[in-house]
C-alpha positions in Angstrom: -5.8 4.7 -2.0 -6.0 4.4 1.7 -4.1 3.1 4.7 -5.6 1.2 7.7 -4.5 1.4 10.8 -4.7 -0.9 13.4 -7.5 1.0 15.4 -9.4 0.8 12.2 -8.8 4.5 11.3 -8.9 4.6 7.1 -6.7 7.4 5.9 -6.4 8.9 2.3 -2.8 8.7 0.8 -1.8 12.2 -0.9 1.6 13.6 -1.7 3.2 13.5 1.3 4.4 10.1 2.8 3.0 7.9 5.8 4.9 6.0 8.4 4.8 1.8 7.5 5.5 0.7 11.1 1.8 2.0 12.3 -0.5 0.9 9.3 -2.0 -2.3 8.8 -2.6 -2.5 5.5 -3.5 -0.7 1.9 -6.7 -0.7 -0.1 -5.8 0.8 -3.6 -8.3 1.1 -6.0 -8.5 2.1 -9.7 -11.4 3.1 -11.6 -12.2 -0.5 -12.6 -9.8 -2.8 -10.4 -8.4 -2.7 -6.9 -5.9 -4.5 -4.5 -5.4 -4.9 -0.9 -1.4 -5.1 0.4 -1.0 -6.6 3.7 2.7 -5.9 5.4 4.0 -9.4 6.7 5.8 -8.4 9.7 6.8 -4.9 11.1 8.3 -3.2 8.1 10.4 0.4 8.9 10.3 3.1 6.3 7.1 4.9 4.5 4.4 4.5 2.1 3.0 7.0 -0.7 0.8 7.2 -3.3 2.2 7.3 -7.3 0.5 8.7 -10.4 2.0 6.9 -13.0 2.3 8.8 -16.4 -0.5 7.4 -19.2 2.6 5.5 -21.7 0.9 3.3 -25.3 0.5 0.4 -23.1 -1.3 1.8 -19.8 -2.8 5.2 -21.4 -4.9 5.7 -18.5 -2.6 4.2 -15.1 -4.0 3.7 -11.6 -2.9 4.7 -8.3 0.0 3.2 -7.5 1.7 2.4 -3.8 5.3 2.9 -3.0 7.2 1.2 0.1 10.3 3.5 0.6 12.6 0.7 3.3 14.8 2.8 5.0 17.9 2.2 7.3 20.1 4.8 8.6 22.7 2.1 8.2 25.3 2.1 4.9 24.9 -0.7 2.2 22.7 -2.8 4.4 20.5 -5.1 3.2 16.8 -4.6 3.5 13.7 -6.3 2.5 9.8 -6.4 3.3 7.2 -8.7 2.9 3.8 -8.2 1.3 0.8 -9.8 0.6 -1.5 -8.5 -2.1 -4.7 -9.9 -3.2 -7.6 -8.3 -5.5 -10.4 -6.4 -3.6 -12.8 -4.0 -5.8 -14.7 -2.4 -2.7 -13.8 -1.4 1.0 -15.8 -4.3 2.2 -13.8 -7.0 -0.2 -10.7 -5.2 0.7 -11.4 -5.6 4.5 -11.7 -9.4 4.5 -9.1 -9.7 2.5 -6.7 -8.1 4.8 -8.0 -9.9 7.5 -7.4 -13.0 5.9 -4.0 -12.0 4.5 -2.7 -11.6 8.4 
């Protein structure tokens, strides 16, 4: 999984998290599959990469993103807006952000 910045700088996701307000958008890609999320807006908060456990109906799970919306205010509402569209390969997945903006 990587994030793209916007000075087109493509950086793995690991363990630790990434600030959302300075990436662009998100290629994640599976052994077979892959999607592109595009952040609507400036979104606050940070973005890291999941490794879902293998369960009966997904025994072998892809990557998966997590948006973690932070607020340093109390029982405030937050929300973010995405856009997601299928992209297999780093050149699919770079039109489709571009056209997802």
């Amino acid at each position: 999984m990587y994030a793209v910045y916007a000075d087109g700088r493509r950086v793995r996701l690991g363990s630790g998290a990434r600030r959302l307000g300075d990436i662009r958008w998100f290629h994640v890609a599976g052994e077979e599959t892959g999607y592109v999320v595009v952040p609507v807006g400036r979104v606050h908060g940070r973005a890291r990469l999941l490794r879902p456990r293998p369960q009966s109906s997904n025994p072998r799970p892809g990557p998966t993103l997590a948006l973690e919306l932070r607020t340093r205010a109390r029982l405030r509402r937050l929300s973010a807006t995405v856009r997601i569209a299928p992209a297999t390969s780093e050149a699919a997945a770079s039109v489709a952000a571009r056209l997802g903006a």
